[in-house]
TIVO-2410 file (N, C-alpha, C; in nm, 3 decimals):
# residues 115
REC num residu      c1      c2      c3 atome chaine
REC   1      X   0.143  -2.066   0.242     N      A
REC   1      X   0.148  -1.924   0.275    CA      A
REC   1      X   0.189  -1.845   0.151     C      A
REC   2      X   0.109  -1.762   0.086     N      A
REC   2      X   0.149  -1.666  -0.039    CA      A
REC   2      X   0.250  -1.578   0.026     C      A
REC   3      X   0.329  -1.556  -0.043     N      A
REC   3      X   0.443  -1.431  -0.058    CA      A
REC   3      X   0.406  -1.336  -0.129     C      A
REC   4      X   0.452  -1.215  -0.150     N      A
REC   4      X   0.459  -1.101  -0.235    CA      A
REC   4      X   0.592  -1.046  -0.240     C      A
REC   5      X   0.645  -1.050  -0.330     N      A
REC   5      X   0.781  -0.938  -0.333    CA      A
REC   5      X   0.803  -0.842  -0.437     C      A
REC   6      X   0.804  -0.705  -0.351     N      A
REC   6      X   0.797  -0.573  -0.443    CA      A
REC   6      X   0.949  -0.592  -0.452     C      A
REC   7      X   0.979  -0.531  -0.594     N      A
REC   7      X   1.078  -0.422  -0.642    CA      A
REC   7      X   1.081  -0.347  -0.691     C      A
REC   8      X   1.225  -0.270  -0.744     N      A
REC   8      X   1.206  -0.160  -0.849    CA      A
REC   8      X   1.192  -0.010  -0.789     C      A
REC   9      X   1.145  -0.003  -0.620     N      A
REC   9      X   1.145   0.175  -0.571    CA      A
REC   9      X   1.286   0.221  -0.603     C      A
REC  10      X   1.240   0.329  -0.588     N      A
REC  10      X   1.402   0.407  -0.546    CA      A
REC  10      X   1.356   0.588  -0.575     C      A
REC  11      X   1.497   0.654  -0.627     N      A
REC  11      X   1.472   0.766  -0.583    CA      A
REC  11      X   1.435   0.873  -0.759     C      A
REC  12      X   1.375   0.929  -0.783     N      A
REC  12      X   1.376   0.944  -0.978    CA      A
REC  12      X   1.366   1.098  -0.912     C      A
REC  13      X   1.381   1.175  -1.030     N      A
REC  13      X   1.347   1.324  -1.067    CA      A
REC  13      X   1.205   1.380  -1.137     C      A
REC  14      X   1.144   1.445  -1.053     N      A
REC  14      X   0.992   1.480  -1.131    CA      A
REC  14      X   1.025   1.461  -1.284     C      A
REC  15      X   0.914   1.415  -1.360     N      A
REC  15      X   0.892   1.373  -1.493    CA      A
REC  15      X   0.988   1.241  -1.540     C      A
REC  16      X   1.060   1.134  -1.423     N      A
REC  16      X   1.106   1.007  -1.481    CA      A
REC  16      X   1.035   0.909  -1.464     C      A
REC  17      X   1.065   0.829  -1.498     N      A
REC  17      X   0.995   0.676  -1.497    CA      A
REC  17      X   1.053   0.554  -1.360     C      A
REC  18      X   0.986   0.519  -1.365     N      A
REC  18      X   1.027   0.368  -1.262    CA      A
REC  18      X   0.889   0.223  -1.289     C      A
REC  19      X   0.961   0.139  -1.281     N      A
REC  19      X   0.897   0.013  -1.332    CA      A
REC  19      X   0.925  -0.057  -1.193     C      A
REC  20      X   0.757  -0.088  -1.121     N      A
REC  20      X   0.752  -0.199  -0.979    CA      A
REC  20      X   0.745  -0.353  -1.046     C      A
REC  21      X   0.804  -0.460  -0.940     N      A
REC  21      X   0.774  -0.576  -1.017    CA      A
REC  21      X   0.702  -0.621  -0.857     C      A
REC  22      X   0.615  -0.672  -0.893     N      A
REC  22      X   0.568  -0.794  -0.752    CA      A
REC  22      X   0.557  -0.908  -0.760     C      A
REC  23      X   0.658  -1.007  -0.721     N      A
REC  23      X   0.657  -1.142  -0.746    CA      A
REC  23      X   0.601  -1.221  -0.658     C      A
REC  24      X   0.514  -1.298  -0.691     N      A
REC  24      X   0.385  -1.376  -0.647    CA      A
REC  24      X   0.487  -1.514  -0.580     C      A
REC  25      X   0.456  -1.602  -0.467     N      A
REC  25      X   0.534  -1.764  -0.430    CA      A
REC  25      X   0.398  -1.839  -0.509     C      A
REC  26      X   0.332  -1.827  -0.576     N      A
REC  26      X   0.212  -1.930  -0.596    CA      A
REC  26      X   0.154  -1.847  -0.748     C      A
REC  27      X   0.075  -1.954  -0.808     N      A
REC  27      X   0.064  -1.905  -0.927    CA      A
REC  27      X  -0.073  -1.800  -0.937     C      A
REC  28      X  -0.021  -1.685  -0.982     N      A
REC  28      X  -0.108  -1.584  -1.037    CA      A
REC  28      X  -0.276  -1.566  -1.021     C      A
REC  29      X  -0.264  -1.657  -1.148     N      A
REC  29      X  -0.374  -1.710  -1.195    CA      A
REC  29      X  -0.500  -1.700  -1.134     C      A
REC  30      X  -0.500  -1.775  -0.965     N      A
REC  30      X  -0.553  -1.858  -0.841    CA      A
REC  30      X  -0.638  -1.684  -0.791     C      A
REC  31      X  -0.537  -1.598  -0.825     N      A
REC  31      X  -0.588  -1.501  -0.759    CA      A
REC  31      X  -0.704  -1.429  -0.844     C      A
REC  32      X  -0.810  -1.341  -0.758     N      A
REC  32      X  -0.923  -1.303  -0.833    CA      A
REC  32      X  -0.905  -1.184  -0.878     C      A
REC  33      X  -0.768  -1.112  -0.824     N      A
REC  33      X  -0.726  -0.933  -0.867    CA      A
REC  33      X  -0.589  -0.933  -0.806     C      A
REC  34      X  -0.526  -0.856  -0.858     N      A
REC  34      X  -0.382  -0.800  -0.799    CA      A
REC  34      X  -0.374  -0.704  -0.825     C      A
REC  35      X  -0.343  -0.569  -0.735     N      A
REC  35      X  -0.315  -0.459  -0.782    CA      A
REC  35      X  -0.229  -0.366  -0.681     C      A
REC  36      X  -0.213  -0.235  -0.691     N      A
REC  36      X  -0.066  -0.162  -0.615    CA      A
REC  36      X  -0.147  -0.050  -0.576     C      A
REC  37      X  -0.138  -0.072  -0.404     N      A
REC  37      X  -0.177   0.048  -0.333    CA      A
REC  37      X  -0.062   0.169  -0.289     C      A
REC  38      X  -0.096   0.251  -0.254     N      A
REC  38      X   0.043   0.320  -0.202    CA      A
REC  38      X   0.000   0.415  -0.084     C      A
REC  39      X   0.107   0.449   0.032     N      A
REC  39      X   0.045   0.506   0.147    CA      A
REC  39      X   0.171   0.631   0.160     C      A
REC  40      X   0.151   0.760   0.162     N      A
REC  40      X   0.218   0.882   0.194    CA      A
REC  40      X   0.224   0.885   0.318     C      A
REC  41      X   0.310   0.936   0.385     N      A
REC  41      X   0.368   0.994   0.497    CA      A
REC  41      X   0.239   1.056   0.553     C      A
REC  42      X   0.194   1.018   0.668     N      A
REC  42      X   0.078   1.106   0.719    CA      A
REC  42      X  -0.088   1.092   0.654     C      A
REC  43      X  -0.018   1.048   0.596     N      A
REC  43      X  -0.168   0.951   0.469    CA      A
REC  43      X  -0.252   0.825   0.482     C      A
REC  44      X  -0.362   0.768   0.508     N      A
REC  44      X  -0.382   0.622   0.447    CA      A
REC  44      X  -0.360   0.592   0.286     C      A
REC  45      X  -0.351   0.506   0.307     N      A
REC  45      X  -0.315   0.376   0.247    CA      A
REC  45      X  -0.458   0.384   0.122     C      A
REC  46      X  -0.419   0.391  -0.033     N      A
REC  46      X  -0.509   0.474  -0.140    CA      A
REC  46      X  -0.451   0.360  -0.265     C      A
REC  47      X  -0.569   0.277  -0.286     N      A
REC  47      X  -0.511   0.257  -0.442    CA      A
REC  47      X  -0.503   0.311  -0.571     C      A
REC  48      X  -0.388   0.266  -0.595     N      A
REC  48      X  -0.371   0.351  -0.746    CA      A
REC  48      X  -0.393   0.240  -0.854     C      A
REC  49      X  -0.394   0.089  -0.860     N      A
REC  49      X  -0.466   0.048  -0.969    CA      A
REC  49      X  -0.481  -0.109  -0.968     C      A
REC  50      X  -0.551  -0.159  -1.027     N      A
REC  50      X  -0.590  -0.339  -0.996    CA      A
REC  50      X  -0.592  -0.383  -1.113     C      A
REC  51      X  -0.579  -0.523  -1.163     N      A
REC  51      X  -0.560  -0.564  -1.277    CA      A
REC  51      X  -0.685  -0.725  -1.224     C      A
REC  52      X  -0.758  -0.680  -1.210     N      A
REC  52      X  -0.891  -0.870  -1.181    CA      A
REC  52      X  -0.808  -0.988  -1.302     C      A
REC  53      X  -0.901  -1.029  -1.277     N      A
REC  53      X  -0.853  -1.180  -1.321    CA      A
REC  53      X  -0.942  -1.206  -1.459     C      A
REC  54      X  -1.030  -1.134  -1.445     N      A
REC  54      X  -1.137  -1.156  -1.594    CA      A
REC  54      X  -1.164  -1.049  -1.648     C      A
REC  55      X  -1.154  -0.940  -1.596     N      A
REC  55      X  -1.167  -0.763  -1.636    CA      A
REC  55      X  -1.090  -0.692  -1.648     C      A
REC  56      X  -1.167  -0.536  -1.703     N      A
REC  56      X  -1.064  -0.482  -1.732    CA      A
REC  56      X  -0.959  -0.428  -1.599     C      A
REC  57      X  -0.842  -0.342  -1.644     N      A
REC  57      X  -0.792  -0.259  -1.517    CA      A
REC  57      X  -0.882  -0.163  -1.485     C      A
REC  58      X  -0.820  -0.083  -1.357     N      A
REC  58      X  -0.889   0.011  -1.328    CA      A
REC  58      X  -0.743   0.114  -1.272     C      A
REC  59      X  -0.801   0.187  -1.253     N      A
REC  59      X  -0.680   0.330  -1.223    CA      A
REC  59      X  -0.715   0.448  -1.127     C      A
REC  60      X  -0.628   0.488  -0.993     N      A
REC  60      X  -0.715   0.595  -0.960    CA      A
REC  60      X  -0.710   0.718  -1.069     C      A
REC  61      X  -0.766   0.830  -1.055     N      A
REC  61      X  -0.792   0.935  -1.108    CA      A
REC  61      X  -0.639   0.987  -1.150     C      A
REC  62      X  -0.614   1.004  -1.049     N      A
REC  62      X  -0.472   1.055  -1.028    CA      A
REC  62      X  -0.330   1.002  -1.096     C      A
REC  63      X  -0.375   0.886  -1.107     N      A
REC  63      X  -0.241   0.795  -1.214    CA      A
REC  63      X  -0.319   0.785  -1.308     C      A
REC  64      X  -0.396   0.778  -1.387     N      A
REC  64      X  -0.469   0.766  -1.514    CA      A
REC  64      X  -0.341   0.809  -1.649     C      A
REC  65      X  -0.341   0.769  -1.718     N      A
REC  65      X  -0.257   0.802  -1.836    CA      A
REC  65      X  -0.098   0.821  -1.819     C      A
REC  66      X  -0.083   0.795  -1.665     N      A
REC  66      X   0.074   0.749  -1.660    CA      A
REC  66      X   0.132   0.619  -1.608     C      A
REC  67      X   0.000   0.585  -1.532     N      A
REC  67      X   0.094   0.446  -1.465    CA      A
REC  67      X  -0.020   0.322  -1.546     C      A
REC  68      X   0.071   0.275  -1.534     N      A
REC  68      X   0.029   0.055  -1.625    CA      A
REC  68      X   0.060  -0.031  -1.590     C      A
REC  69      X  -0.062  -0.099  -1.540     N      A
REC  69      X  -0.056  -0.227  -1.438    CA      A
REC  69      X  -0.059  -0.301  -1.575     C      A
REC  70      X   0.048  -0.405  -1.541     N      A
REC  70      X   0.055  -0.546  -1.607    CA      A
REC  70      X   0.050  -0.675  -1.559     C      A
REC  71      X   0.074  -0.790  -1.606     N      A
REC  71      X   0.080  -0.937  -1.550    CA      A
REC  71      X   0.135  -0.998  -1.636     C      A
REC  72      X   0.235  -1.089  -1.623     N      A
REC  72      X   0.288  -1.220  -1.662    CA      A
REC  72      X   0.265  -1.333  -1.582     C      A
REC  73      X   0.152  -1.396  -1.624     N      A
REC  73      X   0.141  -1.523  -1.565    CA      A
REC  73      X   0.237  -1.621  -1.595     C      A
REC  74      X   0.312  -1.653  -1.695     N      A
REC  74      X   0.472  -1.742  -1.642    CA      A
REC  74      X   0.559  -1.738  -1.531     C      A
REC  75      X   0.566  -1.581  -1.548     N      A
REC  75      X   0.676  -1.540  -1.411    CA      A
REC  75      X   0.547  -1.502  -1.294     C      A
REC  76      X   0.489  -1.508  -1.303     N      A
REC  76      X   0.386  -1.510  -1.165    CA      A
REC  76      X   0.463  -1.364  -1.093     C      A
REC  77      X   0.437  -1.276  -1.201     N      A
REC  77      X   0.475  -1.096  -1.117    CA      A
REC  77      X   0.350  -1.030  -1.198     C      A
REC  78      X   0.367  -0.947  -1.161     N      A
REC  78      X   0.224  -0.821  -1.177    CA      A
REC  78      X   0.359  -0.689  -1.185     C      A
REC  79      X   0.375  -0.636  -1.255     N      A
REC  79      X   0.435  -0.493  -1.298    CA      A
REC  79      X   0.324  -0.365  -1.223     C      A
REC  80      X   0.429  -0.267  -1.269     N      A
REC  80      X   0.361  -0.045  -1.237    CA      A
REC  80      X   0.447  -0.040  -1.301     C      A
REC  81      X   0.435   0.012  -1.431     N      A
REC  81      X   0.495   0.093  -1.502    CA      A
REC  81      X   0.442   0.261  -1.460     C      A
REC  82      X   0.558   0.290  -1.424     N      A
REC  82      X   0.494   0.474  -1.394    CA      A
REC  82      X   0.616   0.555  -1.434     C      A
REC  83      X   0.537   0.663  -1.540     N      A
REC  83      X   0.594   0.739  -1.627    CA      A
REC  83      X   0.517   0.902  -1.581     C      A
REC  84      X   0.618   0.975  -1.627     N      A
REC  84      X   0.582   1.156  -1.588    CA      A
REC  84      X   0.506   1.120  -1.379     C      A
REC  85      X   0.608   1.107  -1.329     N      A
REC  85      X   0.615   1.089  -1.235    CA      A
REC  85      X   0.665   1.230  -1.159     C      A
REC  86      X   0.540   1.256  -1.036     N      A
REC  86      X   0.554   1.368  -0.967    CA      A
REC  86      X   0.570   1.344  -0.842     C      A
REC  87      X   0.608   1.426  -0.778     N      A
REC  87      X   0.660   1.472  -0.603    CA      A
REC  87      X   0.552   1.385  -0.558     C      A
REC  88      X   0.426   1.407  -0.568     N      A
REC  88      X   0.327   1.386  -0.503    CA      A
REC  88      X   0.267   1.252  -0.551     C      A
REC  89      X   0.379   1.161  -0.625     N      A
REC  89      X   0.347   0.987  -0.613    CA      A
REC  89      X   0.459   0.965  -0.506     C      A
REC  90      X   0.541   1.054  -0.465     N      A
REC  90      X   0.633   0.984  -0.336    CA      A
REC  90      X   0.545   0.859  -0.230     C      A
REC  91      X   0.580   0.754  -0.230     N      A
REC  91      X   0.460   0.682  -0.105    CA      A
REC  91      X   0.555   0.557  -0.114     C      A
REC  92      X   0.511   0.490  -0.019     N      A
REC  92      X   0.554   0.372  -0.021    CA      A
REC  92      X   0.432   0.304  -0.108     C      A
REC  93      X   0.502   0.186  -0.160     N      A
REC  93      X   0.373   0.124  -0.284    CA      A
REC  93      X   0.376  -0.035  -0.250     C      A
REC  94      X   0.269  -0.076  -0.217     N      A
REC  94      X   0.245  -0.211  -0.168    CA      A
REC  94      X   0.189  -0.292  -0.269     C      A
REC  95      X   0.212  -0.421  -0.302     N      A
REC  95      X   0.152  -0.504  -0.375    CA      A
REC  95      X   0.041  -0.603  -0.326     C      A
REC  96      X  -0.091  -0.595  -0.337     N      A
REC  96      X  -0.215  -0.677  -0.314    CA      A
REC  96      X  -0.277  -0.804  -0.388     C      A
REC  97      X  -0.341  -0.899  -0.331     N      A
REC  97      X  -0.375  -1.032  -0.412    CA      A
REC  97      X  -0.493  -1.014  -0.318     C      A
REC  98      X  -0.578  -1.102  -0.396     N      A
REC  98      X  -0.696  -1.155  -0.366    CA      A
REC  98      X  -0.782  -1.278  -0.392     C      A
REC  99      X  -0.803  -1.374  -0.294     N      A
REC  99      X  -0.819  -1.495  -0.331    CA      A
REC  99      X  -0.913  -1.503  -0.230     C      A
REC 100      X  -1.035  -1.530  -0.302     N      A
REC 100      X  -1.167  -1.579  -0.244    CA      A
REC 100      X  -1.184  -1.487  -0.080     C      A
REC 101      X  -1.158  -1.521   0.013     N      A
REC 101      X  -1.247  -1.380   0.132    CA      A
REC 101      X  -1.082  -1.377   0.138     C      A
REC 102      X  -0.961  -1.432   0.121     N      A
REC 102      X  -0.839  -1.368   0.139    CA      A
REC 102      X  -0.773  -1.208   0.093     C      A
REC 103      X  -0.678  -1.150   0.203     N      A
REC 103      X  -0.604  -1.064   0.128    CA      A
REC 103      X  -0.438  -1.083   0.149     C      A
REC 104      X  -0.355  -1.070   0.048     N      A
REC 104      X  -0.260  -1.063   0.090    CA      A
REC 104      X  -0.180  -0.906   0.070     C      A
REC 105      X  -0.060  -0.901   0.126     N      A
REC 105      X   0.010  -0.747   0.119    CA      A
REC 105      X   0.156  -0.782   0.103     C      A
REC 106      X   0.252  -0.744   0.014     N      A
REC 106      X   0.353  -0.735   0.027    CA      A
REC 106      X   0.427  -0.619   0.115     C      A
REC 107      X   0.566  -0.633   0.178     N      A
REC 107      X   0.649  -0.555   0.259    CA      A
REC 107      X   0.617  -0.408   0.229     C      A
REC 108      X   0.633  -0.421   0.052     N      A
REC 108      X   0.627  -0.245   0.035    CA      A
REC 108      X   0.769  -0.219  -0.004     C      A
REC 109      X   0.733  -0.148  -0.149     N      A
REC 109      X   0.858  -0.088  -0.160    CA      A
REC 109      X   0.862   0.071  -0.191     C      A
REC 110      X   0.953   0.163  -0.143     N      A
REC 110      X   0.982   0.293  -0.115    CA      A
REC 110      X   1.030   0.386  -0.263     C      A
REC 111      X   0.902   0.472  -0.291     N      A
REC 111      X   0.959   0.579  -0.404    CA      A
REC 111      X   0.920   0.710  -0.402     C      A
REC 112      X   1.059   0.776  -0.407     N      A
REC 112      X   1.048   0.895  -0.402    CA      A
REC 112      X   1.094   0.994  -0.532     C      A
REC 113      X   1.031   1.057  -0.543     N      A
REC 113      X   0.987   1.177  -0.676    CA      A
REC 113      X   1.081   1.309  -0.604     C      A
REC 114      X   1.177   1.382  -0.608     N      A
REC 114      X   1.270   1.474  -0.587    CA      A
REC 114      X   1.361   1.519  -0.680     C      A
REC 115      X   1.399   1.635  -0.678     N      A
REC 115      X   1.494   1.679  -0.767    CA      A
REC 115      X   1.629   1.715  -0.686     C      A
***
């Protein structure tokens, strides 16, 4: 059974930073993409960016030039670096894998953008 475990939400001030970690129970690698969706209050559920297994990333529109999906395949986590951070990334942010017709979802972890 794969695991996912988000960290790193919490609460920042428009224009700070916060760094997600998602730690994988199984190695990385196996998977064909990992990437971090996030769902607003009253919202579906919208990705903001994927990191495949042989390609490049990708980014929605909307995080482009602030947030950075990474991977460490030793520590079997996938990072969000998100910088100049606004009200309107408040969401809960879920971590995704993908392995052959599988999906997996982590719990979700909670960030909010307020002053």
């Amino acid at each position: 059974q794969v695991q996912l475990v988000e960290s790193g939400g919490g609460l920042v001030q428009p224009g700070g930073s916060l760094k997600l970690s998602c730690a994988a129970s199984t190695n990385i690698f196996t998977f064909n993409a990992m990437g971090w969706y996030r769902q607003a209050p009253g919202k579906e559920r919208e990705l903001v960016a994927t990191i495949p297994r042989f390609s490049s990333t990708n980014y929605a529109d909307s995080v482009k030039g602030r947030f950075t999906i990474s991977r460490d395949n030793a520590k079997n986590t996938v990072y969000l670096q998100m910088n100049s951070l606004k009200p309107e990334d408040t969401a809960v942010y879920y971590c995704n894998a993908v392995k052959s017709s599988f999906e997996y979802w982590g719990q979700g972890t909670q960030v909010t953008v307020s002053s």
